[in-house]
PyMOL CGO cylinders between C-alpha atoms (Angstrom):
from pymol import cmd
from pymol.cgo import CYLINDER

trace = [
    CYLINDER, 0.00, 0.00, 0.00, 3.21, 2.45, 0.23, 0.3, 1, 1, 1, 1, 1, 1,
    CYLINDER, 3.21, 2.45, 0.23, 3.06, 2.63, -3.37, 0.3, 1, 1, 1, 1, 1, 1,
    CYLINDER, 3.06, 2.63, -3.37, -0.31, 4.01, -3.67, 0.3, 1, 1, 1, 1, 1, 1,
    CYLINDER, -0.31, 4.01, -3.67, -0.29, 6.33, -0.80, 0.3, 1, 1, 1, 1, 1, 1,
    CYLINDER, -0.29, 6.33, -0.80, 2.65, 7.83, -2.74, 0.3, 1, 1, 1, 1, 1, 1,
    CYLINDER, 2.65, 7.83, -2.74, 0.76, 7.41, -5.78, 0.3, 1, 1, 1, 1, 1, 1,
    CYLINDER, 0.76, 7.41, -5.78, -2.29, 9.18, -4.59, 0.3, 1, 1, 1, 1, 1, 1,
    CYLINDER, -2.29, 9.18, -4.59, 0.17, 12.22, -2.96, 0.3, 1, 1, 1, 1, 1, 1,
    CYLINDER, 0.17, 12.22, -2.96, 1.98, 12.56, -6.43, 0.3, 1, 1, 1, 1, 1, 1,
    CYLINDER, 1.98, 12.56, -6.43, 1.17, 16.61, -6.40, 0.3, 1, 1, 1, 1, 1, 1,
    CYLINDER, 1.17, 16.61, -6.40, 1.08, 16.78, -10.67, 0.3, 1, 1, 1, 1, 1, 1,
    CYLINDER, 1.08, 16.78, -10.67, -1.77, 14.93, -10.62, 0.3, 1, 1, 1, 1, 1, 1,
    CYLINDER, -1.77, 14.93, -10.62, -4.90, 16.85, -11.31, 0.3, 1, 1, 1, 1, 1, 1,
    CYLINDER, -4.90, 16.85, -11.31, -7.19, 15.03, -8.68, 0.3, 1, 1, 1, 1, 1, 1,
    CYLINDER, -7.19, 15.03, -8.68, -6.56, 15.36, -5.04, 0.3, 1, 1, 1, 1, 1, 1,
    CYLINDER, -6.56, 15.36, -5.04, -7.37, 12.56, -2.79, 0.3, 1, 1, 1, 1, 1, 1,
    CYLINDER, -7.37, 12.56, -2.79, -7.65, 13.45, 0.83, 0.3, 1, 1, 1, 1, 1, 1,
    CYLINDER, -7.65, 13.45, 0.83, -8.47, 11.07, 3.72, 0.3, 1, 1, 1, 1, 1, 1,
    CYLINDER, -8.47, 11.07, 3.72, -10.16, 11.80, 6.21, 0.3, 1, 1, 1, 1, 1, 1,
    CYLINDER, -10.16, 11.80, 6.21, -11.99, 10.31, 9.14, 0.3, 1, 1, 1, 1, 1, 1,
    CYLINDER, -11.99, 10.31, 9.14, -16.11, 9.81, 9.27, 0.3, 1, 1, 1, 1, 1, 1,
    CYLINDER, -16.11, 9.81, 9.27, -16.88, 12.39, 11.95, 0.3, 1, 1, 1, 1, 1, 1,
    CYLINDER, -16.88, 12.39, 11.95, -14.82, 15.26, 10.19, 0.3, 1, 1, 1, 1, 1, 1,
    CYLINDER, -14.82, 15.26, 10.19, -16.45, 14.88, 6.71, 0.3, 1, 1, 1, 1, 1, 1,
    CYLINDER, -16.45, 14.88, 6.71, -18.10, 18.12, 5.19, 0.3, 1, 1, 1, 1, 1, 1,
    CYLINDER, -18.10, 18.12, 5.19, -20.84, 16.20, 4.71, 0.3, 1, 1, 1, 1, 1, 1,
    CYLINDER, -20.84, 16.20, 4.71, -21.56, 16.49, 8.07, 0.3, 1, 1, 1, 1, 1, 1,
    CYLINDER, -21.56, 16.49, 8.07, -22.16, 20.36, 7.48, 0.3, 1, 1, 1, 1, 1, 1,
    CYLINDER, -22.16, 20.36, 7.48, -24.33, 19.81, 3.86, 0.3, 1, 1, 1, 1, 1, 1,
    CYLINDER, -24.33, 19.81, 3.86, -26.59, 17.42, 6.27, 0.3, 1, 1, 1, 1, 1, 1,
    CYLINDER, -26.59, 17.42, 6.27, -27.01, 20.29, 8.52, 0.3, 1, 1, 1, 1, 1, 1,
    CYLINDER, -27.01, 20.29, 8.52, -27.50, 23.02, 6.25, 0.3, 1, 1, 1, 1, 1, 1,
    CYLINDER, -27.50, 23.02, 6.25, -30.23, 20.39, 4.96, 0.3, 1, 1, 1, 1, 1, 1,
    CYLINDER, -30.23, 20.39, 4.96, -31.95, 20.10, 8.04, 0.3, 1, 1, 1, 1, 1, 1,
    CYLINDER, -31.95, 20.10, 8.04, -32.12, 23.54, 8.97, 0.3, 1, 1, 1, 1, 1, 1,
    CYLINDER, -32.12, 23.54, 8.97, -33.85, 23.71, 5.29, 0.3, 1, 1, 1, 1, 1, 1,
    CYLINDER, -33.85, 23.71, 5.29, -36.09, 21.25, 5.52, 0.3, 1, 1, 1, 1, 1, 1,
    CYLINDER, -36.09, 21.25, 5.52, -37.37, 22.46, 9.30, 0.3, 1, 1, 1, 1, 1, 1,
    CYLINDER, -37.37, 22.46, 9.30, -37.52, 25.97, 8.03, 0.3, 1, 1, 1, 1, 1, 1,
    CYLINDER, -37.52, 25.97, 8.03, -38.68, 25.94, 4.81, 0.3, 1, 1, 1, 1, 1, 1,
    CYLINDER, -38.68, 25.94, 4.81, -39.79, 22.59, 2.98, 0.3, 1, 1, 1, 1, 1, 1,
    CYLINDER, -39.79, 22.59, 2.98, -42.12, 20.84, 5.71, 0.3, 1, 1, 1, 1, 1, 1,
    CYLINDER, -42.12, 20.84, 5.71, -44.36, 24.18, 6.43, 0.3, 1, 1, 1, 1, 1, 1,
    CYLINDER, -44.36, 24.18, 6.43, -44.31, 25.23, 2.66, 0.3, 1, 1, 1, 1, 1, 1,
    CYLINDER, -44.31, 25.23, 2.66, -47.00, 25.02, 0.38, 0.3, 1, 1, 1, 1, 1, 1,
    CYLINDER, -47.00, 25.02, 0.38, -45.72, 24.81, -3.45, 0.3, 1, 1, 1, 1, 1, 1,
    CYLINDER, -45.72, 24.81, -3.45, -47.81, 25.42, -6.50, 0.3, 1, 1, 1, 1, 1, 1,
    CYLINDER, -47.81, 25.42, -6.50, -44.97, 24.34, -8.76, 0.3, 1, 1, 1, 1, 1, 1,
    CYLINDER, -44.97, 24.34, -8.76, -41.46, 22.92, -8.92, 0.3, 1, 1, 1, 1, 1, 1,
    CYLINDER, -41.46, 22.92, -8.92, -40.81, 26.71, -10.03, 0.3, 1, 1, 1, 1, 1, 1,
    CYLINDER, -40.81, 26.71, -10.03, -42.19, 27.64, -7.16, 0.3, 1, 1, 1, 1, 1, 1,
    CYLINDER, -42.19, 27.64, -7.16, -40.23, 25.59, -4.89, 0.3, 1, 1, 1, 1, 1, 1,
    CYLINDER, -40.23, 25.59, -4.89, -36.96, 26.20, -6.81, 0.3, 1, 1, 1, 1, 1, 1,
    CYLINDER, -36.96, 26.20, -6.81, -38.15, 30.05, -5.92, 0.3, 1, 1, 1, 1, 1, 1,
    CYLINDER, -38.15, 30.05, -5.92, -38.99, 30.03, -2.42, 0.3, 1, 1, 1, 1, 1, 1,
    CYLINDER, -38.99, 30.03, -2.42, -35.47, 28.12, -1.66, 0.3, 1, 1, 1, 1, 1, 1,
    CYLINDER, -35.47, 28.12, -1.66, -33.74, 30.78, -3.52, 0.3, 1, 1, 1, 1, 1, 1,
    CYLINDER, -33.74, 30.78, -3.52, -35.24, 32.92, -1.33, 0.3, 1, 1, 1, 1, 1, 1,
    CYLINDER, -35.24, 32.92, -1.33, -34.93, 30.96, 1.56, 0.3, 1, 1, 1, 1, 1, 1,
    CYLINDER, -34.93, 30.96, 1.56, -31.10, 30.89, 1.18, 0.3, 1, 1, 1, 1, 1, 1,
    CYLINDER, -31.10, 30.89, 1.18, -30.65, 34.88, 0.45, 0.3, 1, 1, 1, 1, 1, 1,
    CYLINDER, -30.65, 34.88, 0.45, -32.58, 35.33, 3.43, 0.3, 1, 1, 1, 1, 1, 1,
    CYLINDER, -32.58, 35.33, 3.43, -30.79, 32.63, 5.65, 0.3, 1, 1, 1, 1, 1, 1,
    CYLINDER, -30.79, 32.63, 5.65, -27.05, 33.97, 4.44, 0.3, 1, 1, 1, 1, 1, 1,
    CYLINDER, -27.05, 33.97, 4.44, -28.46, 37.34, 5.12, 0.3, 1, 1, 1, 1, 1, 1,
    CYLINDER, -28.46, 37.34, 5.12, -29.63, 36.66, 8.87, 0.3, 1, 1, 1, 1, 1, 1,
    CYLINDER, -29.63, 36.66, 8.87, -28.66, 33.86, 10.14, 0.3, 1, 1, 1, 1, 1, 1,
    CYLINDER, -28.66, 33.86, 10.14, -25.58, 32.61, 8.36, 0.3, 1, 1, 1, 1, 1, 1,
    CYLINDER, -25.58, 32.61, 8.36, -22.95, 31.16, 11.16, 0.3, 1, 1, 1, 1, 1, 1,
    CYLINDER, -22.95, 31.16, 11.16, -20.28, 28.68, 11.11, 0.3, 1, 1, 1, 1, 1, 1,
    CYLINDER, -20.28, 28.68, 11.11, -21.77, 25.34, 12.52, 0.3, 1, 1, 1, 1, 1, 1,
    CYLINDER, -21.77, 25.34, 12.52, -20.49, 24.67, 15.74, 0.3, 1, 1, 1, 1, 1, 1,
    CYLINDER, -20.49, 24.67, 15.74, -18.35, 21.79, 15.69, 0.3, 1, 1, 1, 1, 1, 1,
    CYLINDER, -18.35, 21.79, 15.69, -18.66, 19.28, 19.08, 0.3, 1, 1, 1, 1, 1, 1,
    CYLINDER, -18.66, 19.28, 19.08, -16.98, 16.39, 18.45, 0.3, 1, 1, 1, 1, 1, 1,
    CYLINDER, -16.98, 16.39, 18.45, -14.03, 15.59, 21.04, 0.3, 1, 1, 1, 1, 1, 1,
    CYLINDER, -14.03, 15.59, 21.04, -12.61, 12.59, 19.64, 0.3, 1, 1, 1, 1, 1, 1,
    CYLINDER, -12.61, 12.59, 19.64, -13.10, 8.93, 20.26, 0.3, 1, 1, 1, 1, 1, 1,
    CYLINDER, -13.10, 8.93, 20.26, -12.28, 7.71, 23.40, 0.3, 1, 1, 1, 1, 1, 1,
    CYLINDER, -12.28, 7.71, 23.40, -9.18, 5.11, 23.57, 0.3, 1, 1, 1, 1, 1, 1,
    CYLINDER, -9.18, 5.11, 23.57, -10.23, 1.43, 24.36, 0.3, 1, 1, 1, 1, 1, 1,
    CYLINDER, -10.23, 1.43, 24.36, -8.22, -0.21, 26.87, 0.3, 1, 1, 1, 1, 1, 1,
]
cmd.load_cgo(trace, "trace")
């Protein structure tokens, strides 16, 4: 596997591969941004069209960025070390 770690690291190449645990993923943060959407917005809304929804979460997100917009706060402390 030392060959394709070094592979993968090879800085000319045009795709990046990073690594990196579960719990730090950024798709931790699109699944909250997602929540707070669907809570906010998509449950309580009432859509005549899928121009309509496409619309009203345009607007959603102006107003969001606008007013509420904060980094999430991040809470994980690490796994604890089985003995």
């Amino acid at each position: 596997m030392k060959t394709r770690a070094e592979f993968l690291r090879e800085p000319t190449h045009q795709i990046r591969f990073v690594y990196l645990p579960k719990h730090t993923s950024w798709l931790n943060q699109i699944e909250c941004w997602f929540s707070i959407l669907t809570r906010r917005l998509i449950r309580r809304g009432n859509f005549t069209s899928t121009d309509d929804l496409k619309q009203q979460i345009l607007e959603f997100i102006a107003y969001f960025n606008r007013t509420l917009a904060q980094p999430f706060l991040w809470k994980f402390e690490g796994f604890s070390d089985p003995e």
